[in-house]
Every structure is written in C-alpha cells, then in structure tokens.
LOGU-917065 format. One record per residue (C-alpha): residue in three letters; x, y, z. Coordinates in steps of 0.1 Angstrom, whole numbers, plus 2048, in hexadecimal, padded with zeros to 3 digits. Each point is the difference from the previous one (the first is absolute). Layout:
# LOGU-917065
alaXYZ/...
END
This chain:
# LOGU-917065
unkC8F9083C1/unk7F37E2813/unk7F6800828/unk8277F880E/unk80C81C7EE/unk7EC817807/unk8007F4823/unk82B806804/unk7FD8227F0/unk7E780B817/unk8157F381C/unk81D80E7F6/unk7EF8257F9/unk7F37FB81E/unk8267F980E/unk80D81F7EF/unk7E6815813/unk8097F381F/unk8228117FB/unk807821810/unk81A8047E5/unk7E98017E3/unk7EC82180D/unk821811807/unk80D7F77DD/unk7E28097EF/unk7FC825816/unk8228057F2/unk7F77F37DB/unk7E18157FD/unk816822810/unk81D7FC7E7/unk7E07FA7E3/unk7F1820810/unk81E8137FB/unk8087EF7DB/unk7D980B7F8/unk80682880D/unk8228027F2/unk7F97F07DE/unk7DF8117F8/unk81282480A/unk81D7F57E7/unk7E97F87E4/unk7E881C809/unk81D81A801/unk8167F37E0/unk7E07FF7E9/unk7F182380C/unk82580D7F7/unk7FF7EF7E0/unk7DF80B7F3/unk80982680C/unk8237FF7F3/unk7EB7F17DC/unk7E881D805/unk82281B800/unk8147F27E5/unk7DD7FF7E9/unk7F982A808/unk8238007FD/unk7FF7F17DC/unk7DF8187F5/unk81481F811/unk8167FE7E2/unk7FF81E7E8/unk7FD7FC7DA/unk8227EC7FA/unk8117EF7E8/unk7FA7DB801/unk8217F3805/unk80781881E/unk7DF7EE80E/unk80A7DC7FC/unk82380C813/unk7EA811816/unk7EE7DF807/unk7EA7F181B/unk8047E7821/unk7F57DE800/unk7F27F6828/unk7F77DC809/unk7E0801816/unk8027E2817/unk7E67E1800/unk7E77FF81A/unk8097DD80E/unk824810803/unk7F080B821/unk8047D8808/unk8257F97EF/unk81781B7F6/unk8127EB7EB/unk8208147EB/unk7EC81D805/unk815815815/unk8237F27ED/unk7ED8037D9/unk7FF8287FE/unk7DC8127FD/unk80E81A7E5/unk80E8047DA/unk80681E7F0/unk7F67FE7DE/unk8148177E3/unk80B7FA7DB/unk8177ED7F2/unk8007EA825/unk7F87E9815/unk808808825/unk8017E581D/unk7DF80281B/unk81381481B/unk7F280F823/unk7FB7DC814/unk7F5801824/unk8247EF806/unk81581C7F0/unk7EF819819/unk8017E9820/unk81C7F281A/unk8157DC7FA/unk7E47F681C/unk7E77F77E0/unk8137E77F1/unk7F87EE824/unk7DC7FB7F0/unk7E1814805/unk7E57F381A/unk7E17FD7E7/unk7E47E7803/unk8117E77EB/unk81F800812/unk7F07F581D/unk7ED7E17ED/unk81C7F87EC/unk81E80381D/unk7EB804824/unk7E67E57FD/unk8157E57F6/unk81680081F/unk7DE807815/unk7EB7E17ED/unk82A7EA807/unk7FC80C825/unk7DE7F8807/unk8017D97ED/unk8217F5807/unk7F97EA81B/unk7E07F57EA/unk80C7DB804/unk82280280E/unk7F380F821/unk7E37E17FF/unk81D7E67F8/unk81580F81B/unk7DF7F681C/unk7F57E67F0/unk7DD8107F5/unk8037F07E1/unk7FB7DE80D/unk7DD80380C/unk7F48147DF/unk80C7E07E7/unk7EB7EB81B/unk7E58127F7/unk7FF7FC7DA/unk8188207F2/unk8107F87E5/unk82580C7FB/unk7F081A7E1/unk7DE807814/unk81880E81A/unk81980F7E9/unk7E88127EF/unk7E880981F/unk81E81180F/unk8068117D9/unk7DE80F801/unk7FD80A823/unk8278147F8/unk7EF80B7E1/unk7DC80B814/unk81581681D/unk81580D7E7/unk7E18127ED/unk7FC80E81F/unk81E8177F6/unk7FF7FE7DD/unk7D780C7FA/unk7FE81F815/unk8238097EB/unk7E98017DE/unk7DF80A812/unk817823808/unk80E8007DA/unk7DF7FB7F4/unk7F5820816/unk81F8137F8/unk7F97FB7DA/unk7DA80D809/unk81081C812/unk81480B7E2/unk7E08097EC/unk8148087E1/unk7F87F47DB/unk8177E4802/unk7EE7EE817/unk7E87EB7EE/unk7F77DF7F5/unk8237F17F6/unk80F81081F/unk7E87EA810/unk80B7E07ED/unk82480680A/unk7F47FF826/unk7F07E27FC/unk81D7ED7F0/unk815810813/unk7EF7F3820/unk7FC7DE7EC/unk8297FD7FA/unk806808829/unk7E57E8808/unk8117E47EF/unk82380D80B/unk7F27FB829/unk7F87DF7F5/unk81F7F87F3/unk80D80B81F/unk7EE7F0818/unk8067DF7EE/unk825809802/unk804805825/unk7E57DF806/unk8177EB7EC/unk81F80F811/unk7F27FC826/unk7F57D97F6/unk8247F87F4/unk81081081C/unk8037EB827/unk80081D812/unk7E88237FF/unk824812804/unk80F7F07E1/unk7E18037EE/unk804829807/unk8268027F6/unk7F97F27E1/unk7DE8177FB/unk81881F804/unk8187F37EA/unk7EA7FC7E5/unk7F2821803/unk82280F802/unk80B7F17E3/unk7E08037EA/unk7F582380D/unk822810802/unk81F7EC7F7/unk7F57F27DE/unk7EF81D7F0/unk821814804/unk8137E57F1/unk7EC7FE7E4/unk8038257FA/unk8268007FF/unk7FF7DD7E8/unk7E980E7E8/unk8168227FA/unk81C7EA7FC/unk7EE7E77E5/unk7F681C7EF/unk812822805/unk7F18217F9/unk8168167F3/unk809828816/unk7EC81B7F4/unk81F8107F0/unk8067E37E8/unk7DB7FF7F7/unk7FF8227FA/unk81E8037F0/unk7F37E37E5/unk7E38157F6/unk81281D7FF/unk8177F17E7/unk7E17EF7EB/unk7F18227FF/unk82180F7F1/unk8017EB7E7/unk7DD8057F5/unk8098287F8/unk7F881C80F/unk7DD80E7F4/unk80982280E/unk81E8077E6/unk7F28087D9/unk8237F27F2/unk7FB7DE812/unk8047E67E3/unk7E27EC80F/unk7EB81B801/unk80880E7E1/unk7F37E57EE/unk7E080580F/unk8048237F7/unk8067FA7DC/unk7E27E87FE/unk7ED81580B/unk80981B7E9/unk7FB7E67E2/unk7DD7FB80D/unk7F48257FF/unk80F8017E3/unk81881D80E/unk81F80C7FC/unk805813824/unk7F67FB827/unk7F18227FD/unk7E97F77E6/unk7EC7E1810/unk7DE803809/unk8077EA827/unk81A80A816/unk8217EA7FA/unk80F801826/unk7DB7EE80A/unk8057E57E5/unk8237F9809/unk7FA808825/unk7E37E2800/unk8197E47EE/unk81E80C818/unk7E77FD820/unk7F07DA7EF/unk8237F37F8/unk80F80A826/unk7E47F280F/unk8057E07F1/unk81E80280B/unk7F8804824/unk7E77E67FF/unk8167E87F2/unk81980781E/unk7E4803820/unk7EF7DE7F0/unk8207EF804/unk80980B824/unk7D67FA809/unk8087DE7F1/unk81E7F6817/unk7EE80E81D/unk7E97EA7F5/unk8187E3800/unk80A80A81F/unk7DA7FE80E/unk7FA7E17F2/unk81A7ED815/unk7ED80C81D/unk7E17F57F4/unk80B7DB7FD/unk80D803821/unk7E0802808/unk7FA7DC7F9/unk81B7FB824/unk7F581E80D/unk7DF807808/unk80A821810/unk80B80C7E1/unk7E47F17EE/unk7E981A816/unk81281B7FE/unk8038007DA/unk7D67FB7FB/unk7F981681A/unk8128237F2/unk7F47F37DC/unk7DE80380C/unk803823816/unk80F80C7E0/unk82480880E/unk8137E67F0/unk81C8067E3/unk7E47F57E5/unk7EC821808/unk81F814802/unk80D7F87E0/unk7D98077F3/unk7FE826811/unk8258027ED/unk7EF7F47DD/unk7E4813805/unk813820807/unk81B7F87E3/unk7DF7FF7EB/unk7F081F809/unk8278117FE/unk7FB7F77DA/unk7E48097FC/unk80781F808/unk8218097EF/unk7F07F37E3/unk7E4814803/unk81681E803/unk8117F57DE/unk7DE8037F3/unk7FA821808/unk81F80D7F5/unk7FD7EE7DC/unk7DC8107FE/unk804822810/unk82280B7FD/unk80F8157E3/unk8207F37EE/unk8138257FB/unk805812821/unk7F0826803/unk81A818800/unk7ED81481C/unk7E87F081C/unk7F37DD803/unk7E47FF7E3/unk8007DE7F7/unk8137F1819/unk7E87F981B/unk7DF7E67FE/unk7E480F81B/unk8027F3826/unk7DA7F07F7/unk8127E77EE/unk8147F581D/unk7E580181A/unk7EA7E47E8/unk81F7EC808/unk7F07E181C/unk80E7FF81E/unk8117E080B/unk7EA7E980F/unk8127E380E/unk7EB7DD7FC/unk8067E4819/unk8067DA7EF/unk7E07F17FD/unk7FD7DE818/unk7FF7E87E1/unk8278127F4/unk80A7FB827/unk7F27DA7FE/unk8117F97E0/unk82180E808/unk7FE7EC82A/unk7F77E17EE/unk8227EE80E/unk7FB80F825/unk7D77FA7FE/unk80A7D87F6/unk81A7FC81E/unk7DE809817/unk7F17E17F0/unk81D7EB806/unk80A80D823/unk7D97FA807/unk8047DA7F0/unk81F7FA80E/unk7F880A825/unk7E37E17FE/unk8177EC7F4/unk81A80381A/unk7E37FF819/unk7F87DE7F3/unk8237F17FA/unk807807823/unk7E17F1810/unk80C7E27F2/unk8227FF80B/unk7F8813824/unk7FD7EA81D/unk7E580D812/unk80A7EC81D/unk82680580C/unk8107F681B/
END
C-alpha cells in the first residue's frame, strides 16, 4: 500500500470517528453481541449437560437389565443423542430444526426427533439472535450505513476535486475507502471472535481442542474476506451513485435482496427442482420393500425357509431342535442385514436430493455472497446438514451394530427346544449386555468438512477476486471529477 493510500484511509477512519453515529451503532452492536454471547453459551451449556446426563440414564438403564433374552434386548434398545459442536456456540446452524435424538431398536431405523423447534413457539422460525446472525445479517447494513456516502457524499461537495489535484488515483481512492470500510468494520467483527474464542475456553470440555481451534481460525478467515467483499461492494455502489441518498437506497436494496429476499427464493426454487417426497410416501416405500423381503419373525416364511433348510444341510441335521446354534439368531441376523439395506438404500436417496437441493444454494453463492457465508460458516461450527446426516450414519451404524450383536448372542447362547418349565436356556447373562460400548458420537473431522464445502470455500475465492476486479473496472470508468 503506497503513501496516497494509506493517506485516504487514514483520513477517512479518521472521518468515521468523527461521527457520533458510529459509537452509538457500535454500543448497540457490542449489547446485542453481549446478549448473543450469554444466551448462546447458556443454550449450548444447557443442551450438552442434558445430553450427556440423559446418555448417562439410558446407559444404567441398559446395564439395569436382568438376564434376558437377546432379542427382547435389541427391542428393548438404546437412544442415540447428538452433542452439539463447540463453535455452535458461534452459529447454530440447523441445529434447533435437525433433532438431537434417535431411538434406536431392531429391525428399524427411526427419524432424529426432539428438535429445539418442535418444543418452541412459530417466534423461532423468525431466526435466533446468535453471533453469526449478527455478522452475517447486522453488520452488513451497519458497514452499507457507515460507507454509503464513501464517494457519493464527496461527489455531492465537490471533495473529490481537490484529492485528484493532489495525485489519487481513481483505484488508490477506491481502494483507500475499501480498506478504511474494511479496517472500521473489524472493529465489530474481531471482538465477535475474541468472545467465541473465550466462550469455546469457557466450555472446558473434551471437544475443545486443536481442530476446534482450526475451525475458528477459518472461520474468522471466511468473515474476513466476506467484510471485504462488502466494503468493496458499498465503495463501488457510493462511486457510481450522484447523490449519498441514492447511493443508500440502493445499499438497502441490495442487502434486502441478498440478505433476505433471495435466500428465501432460493429455498422455494430448489424444493421445486427437486421435490422431496411426505414422510408418509417414504415410509410407506420402505415399508413395502421390507414386505417383500419376508418376514424373519414367521418360521413358514418361504425366504426364510430357505435359510432354514441350508442351514439344516450344513449341520448335517434333520431338525431345528437338533442344531448346535440357535436358528431364530441366524435368521434374525440375515432379516436385520437385508432390512437395513433396505433402509439405507431409501435414506441415501432422500440425503441425496436434499443434497440436490443444497447444492443449488451453494452455486448461488457465486451471486450471493450472503449465501456463500452462511453456508461455510455452519459447515465449520459443525451445524450444517453435512454433520446431521453424519450423527444420523453414525447412529444407524451403532443401531446395527447392536441388533446384530444381539443376533449373536442369541445364535451362541440360546437353546433351540423350549423348557417345558422356567427359563433354563432361554436367557444369555446381563454381563453380556453391559460389555456392549456405549454410543459415542464423533464429529466430522475438518478435512471431510473441507472436502464436502469445496464449492462454497471456491465462491470465497472468487467473491474475493471478483470484488478487486470490480474495484478496478470502475476506477477506470468513474469520473472522479463530476459536475
């Protein structure tokens, strides 16, 4: 940065200080981040304490059980509960729309149920106030409010005339004024992550470490370049506008459109591109695949028979009775593989047209660098619908597990013939249940988050190459002198 930019960015912090305006906005910035800090830290504070005691209950409540049979124990089942990212203290993403809870049983895959949303007023669809609300909504109009008379006001008095007599160039003063937008801006935007960085100390839980610490850091990178891109916008918008009062109209309009108006829109277009179908009609297709497989609860099943009879041929056997394993295990662990294929098959495809439906808002980010934000920003805080759909694999996977391992006790343990009197034989010891893991839910690792954001993280490179060439292209068609 040579001496004549640096000298109009100066000038124009300088400028900005000078306004009353500024100190009131920023009081009333750092009181609604204040409140954003309090409330979201309680939130996340609160939800995970619940989660890890309600994880704590449904484990004693799992080694509570008695000596059962196996198959009553994978009905039985267990709970699923998706502890919340640290850096969701910064964006709450889908979080409280997403669910936090999956029962997990047999023969089933249930939906993640208990959201925030289902337990709270219409009032939440309005948007929580969280820390990156404020950056990605609140800042914007404050960083259009404070720059829009940037040039415009200076064309308007004629200020302009005696800088180009002193040697500005149309881009020196372009980008000056970009750069001292950008520079009172971080006033705002640092303390925001200096208080997530603190609230993420504050947490002191085992999550916080070392790649919690990366996600900050690009996290504060992607905003960085986002105030830029900003900045740039409403310096360009101010210089091709004669008066500071048209140059503001069209500053709220863009943010009105890009903020509020075109986000929505894309919403609605990308459900009607690709529809999703009701949760009747999906479940109603599995249920009808899973009919068709047989039903590994009824020994006259012709599916299941076969099984049977192979089985018999093995052992070299003539009767159920008269096999050394348990035959409702072995045909209990092909019904449980062959359904959950099933379900697989069916949640991949709806994940995958959600993902469709994602991905048209993801290129919008290439016109909309709102959009653009907000999709990198819950990625990395770990609320986006790419970590939803993980906690859902990763409880689908332990679910299996599970049944599975059921199936194994029940082939091992269990008798084939049924005692005429008590339960000899029909039970495996409770031991056997309690050396069952616990779930133990596993965020995605940064480099899965950086692979799967590739198409957002490039539309911050071009947003960032675009906004210096727009700066330049109109410092060569701006008159820096008008009449």
């Amino acid at each position: 940065m040579n001496t004549i930019t640096k000298t109009i960015v100066i000038h124009f912090v300088k400028n900005i200080f000078q306004q009353k305006i500024f100190y009131f906005l920023l009081c009333v910035f750092f009181g609604l981040l204040l409140y954003a800090a309090v409330t979201g830290n309680s939130y996340l504070t609160k939800q995970n304490t619940m989660q890890q005691q309600y994880q704590l209950l449904i484990r004693k409540s799992w080694e509570a059980n008695p000596d059962k049979h196996p198959h009553r124990m994978a009905h039985f089942g267990s709970f699923a509960l998706r502890i919340k990212h640290p850096l969701s203290v910064f964006d709450y993403g889908l979080d409280n729309y997403a669910g936090n809870a999956v029962y997990l049983e047999a023969h089933k895959q249930n939906t993640v149920n208990y959201s925030e949303a289902s337990f709270s007023t219409g009032m939440l669809r309005m948007g929580e106030l969280s820390i990156a609300m404020l950056l990605q909504i609140i800042l914007p109009l404050i960083i259009f409010f404070l720059g829009f008379g940037s040039i415009a006001a200076d064309i308007e008095n004629g200020t302009l005339k005696i800088i180009s007599s002193q040697g500005a160039s149309n881009f020196q003063l372009l980008t000056g004024r970009t750069f001292g937008l950008w520079i009172i801006s971080s006033l705002f935007f640092i303390p925001a992550f200096i208080v997530t960085g603190l609230l993420m100390t504050l947490q002191r839980n085992d999550f916080a470490n070392a790649e919690t610490l990366s996600r900050l850091v690009l996290t504060t990178l992607l905003y960085i370049i986002f105030y830029w891109v900003v900045s740039a916008v409403t310096v360009i918008v101010s210089a091709k506008s004669n008066t500071a009062k048209n140059s503001l109209m069209k500053l709220l309009g863009i943010w009105l459109m890009m903020a509020i108006v075109l986000p929505k829109i894309v919403q609605l277009a990308s459900s009607i591109i690709y529809p999703s179908p009701s949760k009747l009609r999906f479940e109603s297709a599995i249920e009808k695949d899973i009919v068709k497989q047989g039903d590994s609860h009824n020994p006259d099943d012709p599916f299941f028979k076969k099984i049977k009879d192979s089985v018999l041929k093995k052992y070299g056997v003539s009767t159920v009775d008269s096999l050394p394993v348990n035959m409702g295990g072995i045909v209990g662990r092909e019904g449980e593989r062959l359904s959950a294929v099933t379900y697989v098959k069916h949640y991949n495809d709806l994940i995958n047209l959600y993902r469709q439906q994602n991905a048209v808002s993801k290129w919008m980010g290439y016109i909309n660098p709102f959009m653009m934000v907000k999709h990198n920003s819950m990625a990395m805080a770990g609320s986006d619908f790419e970590s939803y759909i993980n906690f859902q694999q990763q409880a689908e996977a332990y679910r299996y597990s599970l049944a599975q391992r059921m199936n194994e006790l029940q082939t091992k343990y269990i008798s084939n013939v049924k005692p005429k009197e008590g339960n000899h034989g029909m039970h495996v010891e409770k031991s056997h249940f309690a050396a069952f893991p616990d779930f133990n839910y596993q965020f995605l690792p940064l480099r899965q988050i950086i692979s799967k954001e590739v198409l957002s993280l490039f539309a911050l490179l071009f947003w960032l190459i675009v906004s210096w060439l727009a700066l330049l292209h109109v410092s060569k068609t701006f008159k820096i002198i008008s009449a």
